[in-house]
N, CA, C and O of each residue as an XYZ file, in Angstrom:
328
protein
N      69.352    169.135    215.253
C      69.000    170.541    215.254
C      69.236    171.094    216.656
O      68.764    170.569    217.664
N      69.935    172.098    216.656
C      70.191    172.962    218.037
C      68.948    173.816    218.436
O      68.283    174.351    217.550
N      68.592    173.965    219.865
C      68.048    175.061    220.155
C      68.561    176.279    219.850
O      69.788    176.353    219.777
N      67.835    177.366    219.632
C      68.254    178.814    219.278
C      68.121    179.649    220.927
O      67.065    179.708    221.558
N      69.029    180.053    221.245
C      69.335    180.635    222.661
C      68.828    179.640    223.705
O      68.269    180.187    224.655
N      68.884    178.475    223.745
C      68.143    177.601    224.880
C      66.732    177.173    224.557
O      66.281    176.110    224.983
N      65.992    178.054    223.755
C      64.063    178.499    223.613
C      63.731    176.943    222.808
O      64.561    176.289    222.176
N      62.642    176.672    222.981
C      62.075    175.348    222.153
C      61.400    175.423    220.801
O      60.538    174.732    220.260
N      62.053    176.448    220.454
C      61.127    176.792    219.013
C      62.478    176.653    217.858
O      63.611    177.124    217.765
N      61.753    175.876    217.204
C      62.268    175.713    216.024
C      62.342    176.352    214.329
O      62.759    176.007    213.223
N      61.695    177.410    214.936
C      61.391    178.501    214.000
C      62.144    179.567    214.194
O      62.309    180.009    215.331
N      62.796    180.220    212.940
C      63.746    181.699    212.787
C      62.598    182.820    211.763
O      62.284    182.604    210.592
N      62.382    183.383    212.169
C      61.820    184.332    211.613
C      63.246    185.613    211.534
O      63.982    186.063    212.411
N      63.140    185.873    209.996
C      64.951    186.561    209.225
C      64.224    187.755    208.504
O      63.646    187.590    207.429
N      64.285    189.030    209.183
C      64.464    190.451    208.798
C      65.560    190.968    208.566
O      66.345    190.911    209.513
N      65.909    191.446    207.681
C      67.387    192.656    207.833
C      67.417    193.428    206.717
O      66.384    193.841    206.190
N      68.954    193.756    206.143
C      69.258    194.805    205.197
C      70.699    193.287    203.919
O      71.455    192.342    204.145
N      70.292    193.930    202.972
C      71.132    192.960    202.270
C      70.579    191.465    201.888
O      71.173    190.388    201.921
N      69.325    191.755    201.540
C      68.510    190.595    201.076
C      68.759    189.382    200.003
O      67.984    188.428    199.930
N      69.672    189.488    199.356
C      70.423    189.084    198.625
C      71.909    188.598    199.028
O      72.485    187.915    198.181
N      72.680    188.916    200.390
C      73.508    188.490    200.916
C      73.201    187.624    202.038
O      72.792    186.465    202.108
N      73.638    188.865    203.248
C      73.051    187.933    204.669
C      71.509    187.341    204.511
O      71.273    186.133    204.500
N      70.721    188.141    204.417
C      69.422    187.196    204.538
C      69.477    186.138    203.708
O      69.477    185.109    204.384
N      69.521    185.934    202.641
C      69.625    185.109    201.792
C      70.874    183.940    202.270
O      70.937    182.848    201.705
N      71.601    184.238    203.103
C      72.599    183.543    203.264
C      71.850    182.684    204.980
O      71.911    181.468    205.161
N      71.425    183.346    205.666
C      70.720    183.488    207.003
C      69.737    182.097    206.181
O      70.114    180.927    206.113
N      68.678    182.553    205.736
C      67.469    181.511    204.850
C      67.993    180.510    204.613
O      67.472    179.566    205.208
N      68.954    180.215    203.892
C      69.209    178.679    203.676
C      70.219    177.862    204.630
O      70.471    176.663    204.512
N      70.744    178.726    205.587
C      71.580    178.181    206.621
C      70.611    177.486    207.758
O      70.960    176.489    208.391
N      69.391    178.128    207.920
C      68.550    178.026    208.831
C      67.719    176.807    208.245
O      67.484    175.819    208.940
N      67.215    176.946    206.714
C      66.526    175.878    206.391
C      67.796    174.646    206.355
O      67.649    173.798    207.235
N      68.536    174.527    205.803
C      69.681    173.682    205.835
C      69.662    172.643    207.134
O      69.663    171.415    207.210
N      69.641    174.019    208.405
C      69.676    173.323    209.161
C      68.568    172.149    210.220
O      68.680    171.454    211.229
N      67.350    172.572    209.031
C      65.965    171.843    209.673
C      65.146    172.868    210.101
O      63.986    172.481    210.243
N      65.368    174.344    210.428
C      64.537    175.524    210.756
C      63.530    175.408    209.777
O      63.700    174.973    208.638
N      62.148    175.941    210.416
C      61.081    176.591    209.544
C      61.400    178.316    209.339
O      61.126    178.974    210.343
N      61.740    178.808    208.600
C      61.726    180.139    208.428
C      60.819    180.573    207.502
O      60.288    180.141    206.479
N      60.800    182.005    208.476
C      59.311    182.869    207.952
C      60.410    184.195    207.538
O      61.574    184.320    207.920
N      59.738    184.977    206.769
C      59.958    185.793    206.513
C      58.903    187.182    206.153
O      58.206    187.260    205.141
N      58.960    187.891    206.895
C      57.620    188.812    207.287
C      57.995    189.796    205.746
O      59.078    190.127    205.263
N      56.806    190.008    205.369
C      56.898    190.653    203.737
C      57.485    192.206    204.040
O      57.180    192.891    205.016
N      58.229    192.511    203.160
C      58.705    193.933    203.656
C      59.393    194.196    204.807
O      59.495    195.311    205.319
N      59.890    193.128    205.237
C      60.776    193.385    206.528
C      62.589    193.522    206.355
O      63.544    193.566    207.130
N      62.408    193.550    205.060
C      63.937    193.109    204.472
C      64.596    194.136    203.405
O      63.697    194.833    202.934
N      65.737    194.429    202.920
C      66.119    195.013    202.041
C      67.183    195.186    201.399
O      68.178    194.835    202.034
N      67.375    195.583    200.402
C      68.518    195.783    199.435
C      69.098    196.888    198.986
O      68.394    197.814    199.389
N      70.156    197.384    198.261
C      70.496    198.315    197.497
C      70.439    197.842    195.757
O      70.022    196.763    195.336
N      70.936    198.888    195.004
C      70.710    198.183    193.253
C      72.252    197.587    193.803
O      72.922    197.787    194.817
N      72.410    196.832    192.686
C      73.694    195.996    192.252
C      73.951    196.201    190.788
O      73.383    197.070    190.127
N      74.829    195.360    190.321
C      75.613    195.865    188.760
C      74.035    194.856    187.814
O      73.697    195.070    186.650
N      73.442    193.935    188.668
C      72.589    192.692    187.730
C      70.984    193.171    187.489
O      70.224    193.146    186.520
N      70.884    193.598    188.826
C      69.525    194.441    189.179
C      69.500    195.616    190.173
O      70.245    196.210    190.954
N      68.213    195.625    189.708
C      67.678    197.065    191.029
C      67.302    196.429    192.298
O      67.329    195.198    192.318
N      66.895    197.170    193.543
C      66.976    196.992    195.131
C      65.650    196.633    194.551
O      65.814    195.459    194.221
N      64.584    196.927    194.277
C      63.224    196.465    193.783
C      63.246    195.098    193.504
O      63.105    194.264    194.398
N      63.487    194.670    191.790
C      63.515    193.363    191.106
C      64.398    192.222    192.193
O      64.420    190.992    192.161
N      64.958    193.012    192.957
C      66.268    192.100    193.715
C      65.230    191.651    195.131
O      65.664    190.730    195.823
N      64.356    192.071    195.399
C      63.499    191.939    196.712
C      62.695    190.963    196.086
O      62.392    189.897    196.623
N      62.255    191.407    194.658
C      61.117    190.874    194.656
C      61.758    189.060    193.928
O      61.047    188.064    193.800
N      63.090    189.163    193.619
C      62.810    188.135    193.178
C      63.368    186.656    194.107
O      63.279    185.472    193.782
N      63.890    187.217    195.220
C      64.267    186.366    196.687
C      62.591    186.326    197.005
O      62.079    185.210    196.906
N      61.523    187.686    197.454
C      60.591    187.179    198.183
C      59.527    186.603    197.050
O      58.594    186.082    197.661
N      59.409    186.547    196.172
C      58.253    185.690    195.296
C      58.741    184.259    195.061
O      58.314    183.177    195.464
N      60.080    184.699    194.047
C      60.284    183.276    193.405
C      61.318    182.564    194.561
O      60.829    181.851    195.437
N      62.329    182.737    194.515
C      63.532    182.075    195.239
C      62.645    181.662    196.503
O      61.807    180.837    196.142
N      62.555    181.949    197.804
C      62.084    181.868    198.772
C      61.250    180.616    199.081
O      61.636    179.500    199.430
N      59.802    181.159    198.829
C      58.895    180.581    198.628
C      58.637    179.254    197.995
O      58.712    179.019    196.789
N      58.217    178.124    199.264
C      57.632    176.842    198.582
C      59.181    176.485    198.271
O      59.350    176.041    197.135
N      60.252    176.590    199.012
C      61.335    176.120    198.580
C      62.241    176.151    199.996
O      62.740    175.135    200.479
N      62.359    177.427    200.546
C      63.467    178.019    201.643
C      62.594    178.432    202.911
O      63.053    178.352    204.050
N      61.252    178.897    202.624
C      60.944    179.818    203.693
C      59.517    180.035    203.161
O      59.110    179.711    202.045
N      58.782    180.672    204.203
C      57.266    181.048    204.279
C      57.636    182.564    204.316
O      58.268    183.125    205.211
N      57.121    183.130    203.168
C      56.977    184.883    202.894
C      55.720    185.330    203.047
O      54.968    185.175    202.085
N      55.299    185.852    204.024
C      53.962    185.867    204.532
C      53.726    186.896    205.469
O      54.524    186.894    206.406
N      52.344    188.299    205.499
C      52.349    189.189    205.896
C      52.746    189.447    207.411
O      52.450    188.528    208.175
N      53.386    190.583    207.978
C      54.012    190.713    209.295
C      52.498    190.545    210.422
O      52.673    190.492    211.639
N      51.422    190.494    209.960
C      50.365    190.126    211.024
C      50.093    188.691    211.087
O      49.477    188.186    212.025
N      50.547    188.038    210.098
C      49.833    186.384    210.286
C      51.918    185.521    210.957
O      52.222    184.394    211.346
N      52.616    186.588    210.788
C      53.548    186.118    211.522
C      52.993    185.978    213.447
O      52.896    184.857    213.947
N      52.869    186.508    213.794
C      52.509    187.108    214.788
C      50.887    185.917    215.490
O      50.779    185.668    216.691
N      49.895    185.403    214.459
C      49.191    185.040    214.469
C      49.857    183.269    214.441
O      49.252    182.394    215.062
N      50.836    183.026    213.834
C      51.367    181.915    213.555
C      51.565    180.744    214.633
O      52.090    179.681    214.301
């Protein structure tokens, strides 16, 4: 496992836009690579697609997919507290 910019933490905490692409792509590259990733609830997002809506599409990376599998989905204050 590489350091991330030099720092000794082995943790990625992954916000963005495209929750279903990059993040989703970001999440398992990071766990893949031995990272603990967090993911702060509502820090992330989508547009609809042809399969689902930007809604069902959030919710089903941050409930089911994610969680207890890829990453810790857990409120933006206990990130912080972590």
């Amino acid at each position: 496992m590489q350091k991330i910019g030099g720092y000794d933490s082995y943790t990625v905490i992954v916000s963005g836009l495209m929750t279903n692409f990059c993040i989703d792509a970001t999440v398992k590259s990071a766990f893949d690579r031995g990272y603990k990733v967090i993911i702060p609830k509502g820090c992330n997002s989508t547009s609809n697609n042809d399969y689902m809506d930007a809604e069902t599409t959030y919710k089903y990376y941050n409930e089911m997919m994610w969680p207890q599998r890829f990453a810790e989905c857990i409120c933006i204050e206990d990130v912080f507290n972590s």
